[in-house]
C-alpha positions as CSV (number, residue, x, y, z in Angstrom):
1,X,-27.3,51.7,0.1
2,X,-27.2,50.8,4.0
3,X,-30.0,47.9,3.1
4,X,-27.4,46.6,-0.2
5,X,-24.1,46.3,2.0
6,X,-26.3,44.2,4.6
7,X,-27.4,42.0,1.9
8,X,-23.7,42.0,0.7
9,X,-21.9,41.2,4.3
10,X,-24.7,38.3,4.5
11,X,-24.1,36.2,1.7
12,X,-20.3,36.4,2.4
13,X,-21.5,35.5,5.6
14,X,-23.1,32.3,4.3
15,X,-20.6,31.4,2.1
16,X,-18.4,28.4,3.6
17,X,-15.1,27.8,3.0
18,X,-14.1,24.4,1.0
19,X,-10.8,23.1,2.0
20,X,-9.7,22.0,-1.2
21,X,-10.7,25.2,-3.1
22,X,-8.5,27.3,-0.2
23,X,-5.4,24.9,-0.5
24,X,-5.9,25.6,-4.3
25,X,-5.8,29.5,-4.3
26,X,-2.8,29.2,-1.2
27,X,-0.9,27.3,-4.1
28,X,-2.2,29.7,-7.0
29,X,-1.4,32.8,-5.4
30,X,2.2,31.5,-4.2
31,X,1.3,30.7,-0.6
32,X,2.6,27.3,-0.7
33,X,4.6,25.0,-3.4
34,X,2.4,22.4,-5.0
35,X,5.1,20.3,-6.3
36,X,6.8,19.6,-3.1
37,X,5.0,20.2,-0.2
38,X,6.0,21.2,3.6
39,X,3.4,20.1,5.9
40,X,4.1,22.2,8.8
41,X,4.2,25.4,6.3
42,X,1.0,24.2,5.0
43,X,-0.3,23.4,7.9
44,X,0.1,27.2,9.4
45,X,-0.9,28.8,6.6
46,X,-4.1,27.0,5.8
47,X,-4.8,28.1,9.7
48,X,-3.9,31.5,9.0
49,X,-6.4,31.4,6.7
50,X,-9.4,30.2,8.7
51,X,-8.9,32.0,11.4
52,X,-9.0,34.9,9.0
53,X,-12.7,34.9,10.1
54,X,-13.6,36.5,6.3
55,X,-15.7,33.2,5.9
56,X,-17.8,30.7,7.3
57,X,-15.9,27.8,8.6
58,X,-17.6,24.5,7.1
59,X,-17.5,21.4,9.0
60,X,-15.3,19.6,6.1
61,X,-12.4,22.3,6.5
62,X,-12.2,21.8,10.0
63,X,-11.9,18.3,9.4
64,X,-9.3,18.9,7.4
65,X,-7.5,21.1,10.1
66,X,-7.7,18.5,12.4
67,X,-6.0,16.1,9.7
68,X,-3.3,18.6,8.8
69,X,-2.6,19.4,13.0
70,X,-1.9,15.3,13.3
71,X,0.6,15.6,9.9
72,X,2.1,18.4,11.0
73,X,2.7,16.8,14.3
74,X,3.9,13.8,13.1
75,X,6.4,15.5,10.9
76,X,7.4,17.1,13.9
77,X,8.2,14.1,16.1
78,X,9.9,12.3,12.9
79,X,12.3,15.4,13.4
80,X,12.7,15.6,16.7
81,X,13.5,11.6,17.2
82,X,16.1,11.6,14.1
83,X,17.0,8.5,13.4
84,X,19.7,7.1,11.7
85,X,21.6,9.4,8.8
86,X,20.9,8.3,5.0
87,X,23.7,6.5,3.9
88,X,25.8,8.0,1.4
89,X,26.1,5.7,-2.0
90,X,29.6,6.9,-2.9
91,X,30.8,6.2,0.6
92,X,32.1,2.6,-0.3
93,X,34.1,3.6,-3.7
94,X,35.9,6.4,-1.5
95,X,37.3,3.4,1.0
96,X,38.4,1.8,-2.5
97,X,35.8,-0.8,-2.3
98,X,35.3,-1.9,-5.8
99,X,32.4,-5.2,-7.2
100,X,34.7,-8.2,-6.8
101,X,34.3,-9.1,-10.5
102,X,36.1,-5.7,-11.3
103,X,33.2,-3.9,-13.0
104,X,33.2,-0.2,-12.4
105,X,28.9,0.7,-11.4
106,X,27.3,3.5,-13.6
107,X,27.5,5.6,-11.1
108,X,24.1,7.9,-12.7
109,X,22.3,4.3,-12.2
110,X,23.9,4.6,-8.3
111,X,22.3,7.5,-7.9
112,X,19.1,6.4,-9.0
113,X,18.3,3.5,-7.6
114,X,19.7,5.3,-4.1
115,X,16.9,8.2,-5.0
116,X,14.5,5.5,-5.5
117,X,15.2,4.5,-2.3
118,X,14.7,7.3,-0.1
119,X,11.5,8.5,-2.0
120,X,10.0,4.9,-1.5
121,X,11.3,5.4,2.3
122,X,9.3,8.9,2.6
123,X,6.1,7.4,1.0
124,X,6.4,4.8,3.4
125,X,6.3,7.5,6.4
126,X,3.3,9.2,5.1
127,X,4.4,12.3,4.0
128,X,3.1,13.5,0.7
129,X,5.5,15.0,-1.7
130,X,2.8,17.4,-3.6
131,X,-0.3,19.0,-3.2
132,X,-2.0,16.3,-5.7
133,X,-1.1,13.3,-3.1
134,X,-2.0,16.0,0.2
135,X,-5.4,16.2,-0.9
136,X,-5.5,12.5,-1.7
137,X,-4.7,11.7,1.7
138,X,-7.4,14.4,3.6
139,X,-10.2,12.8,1.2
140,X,-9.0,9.0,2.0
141,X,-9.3,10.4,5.9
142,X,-12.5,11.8,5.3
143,X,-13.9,8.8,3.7
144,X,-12.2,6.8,6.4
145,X,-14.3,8.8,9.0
146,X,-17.8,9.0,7.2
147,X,-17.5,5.2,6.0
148,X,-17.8,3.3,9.2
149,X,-19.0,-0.1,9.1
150,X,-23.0,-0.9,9.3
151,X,-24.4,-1.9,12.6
152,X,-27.3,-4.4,12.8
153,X,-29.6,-3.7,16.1
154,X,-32.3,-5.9,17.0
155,X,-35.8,-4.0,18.0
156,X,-37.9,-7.0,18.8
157,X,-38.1,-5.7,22.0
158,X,-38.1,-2.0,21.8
159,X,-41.1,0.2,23.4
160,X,-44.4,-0.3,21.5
161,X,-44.1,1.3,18.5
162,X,-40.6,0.8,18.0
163,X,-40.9,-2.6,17.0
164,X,-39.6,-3.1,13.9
165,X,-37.6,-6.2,14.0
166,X,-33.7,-6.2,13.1
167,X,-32.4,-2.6,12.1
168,X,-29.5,-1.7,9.9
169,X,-27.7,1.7,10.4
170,X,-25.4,2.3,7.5
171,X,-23.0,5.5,8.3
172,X,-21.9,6.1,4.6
173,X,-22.8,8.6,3.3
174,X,-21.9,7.7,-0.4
175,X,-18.5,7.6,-2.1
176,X,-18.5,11.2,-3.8
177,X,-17.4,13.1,-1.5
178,X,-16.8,16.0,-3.9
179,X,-19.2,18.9,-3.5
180,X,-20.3,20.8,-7.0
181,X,-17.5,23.0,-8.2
182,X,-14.9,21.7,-6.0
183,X,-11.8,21.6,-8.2
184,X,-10.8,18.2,-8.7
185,X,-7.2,16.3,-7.9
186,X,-6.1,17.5,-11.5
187,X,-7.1,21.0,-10.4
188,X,-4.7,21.0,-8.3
189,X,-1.6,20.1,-9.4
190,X,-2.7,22.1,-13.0
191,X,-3.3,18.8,-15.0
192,X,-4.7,20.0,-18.2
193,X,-6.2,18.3,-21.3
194,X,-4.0,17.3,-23.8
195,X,-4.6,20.4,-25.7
196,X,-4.5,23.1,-22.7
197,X,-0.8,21.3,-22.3
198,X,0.5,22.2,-25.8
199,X,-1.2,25.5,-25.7
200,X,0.1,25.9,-21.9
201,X,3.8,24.9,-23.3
202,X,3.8,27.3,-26.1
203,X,2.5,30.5,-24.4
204,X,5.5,29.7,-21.7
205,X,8.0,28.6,-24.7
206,X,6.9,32.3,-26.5
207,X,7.7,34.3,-23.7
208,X,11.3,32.3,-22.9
209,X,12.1,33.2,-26.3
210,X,10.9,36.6,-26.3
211,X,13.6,36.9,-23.4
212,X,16.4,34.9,-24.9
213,X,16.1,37.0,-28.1
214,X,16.1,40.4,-26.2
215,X,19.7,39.0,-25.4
216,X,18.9,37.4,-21.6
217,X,21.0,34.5,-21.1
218,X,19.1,33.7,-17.5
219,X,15.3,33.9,-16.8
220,X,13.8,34.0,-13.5
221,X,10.5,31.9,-12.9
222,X,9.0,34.5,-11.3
223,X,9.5,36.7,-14.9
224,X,6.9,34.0,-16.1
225,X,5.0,32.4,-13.7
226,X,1.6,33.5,-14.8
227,X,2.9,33.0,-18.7
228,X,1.0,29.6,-18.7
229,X,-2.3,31.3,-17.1
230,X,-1.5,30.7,-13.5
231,X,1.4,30.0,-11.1
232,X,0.5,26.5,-10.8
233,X,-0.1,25.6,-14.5
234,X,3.3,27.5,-15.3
């Protein structure tokens, strides 16, 4: 029994943790929002998690902590710093400024372009709004490290045996950066097949109704977060 538990504690020992499979489970298990992220929350809890100590520690999700640290941070000096309020869109029709033709604005079409707007500014700062374009961004930095340009060095006159005329070191280390198994971007926002959606709609439609017709006028999503087979699909 004593020889079966070291065998056990080993291979738990050996196993490595994959970033992208942890920031998976942190949003399946309710950890973290997928669908609108909060890079110093992430940030902590994706920490919390390796220092944990339950697993090996690969190279790639350090990486990744290191990538996450320098969001966070950044977030954190954007907040600090300020910067000038958004503007408000109504502001000018409460001083009774009206279009000089006379034409009264839509103002649903006001508020959209003014959304627009302000999620086109937040793009442009960086910050990703989901886990989908989070894990984008640590892959593009990951490539960004391992895909540094070739050198050329020139071993004419190296030591003998060395001599092997002009050399080429190429640092990529090819464009998949994927290892087997790791879920993929549509992992992990909950992107389905066409199929898994309709049959992921109807199990959550089935167990609204089941609630409505029991005579609940109000459902909460945690009552049915796991109706569409996980949080994240729901």
């Amino acid at each position: 029994m004593e020889g079966e538990a070291t065998e056990e504690s080993q291979v738990v020992e050996d196993e490595e943790i994959e970033p992208v499979e942890l920031l998976v489970g942190l949003a399946e298990r309710g950890e973290i929002e997928p669908w609108d992220i909060d890079i110093v929350s992430v940030t902590d809890t994706y920490l919390s998690h390796l220092d944990a100590g339950d697993l090996r520690t690969s190279g790639r999700a350090l990486f990744y902590a290191s990538v996450l640290l320098r969001m966070k941070s950044n977030g954190v000096i954007e907040t600090d710093e300020g910067g000038d309020p958004e503007p408000d869109p109504f502001e000018a029709w409460d001083a009774g400024e009206m279009p000089e033709d006379g034409s009264v604005p839509d103002p649903i079409d006001s508020l959209e372009d003014e959304m627009d707007r302000r999620l086109d500014r937040k793009q442009a700062r960086g910050n990703p709004e989901t886990l989908d374009e989070l894990v984008h961004e640590l892959r593009d930095a990951e490539r960004r490290r391992r895909w540094k340009p070739s050198r050329t060095y020139d071993t004419t006159d190296s030591p003998r045996g060395f001599q092997r005329g002009t050399q080429t070191l190429d640092y990529r280390s090819g464009d998949d950066l994927r290892i087997e198994d790791e879920p993929s971007a549509e992992d992990v926002t909950g992107t389905a097949h066409v199929e898994d959606i309709e049959a992921i709609i109807s199990g959550v439609e089935h167990t609204l109704y089941e609630q409505f017709d029991a005579g609940r006028e109000e459902v909460l999503y945690a009552e049915i977060e796991s109706a569409g087979g996980s949080r994240v699909q729901t």
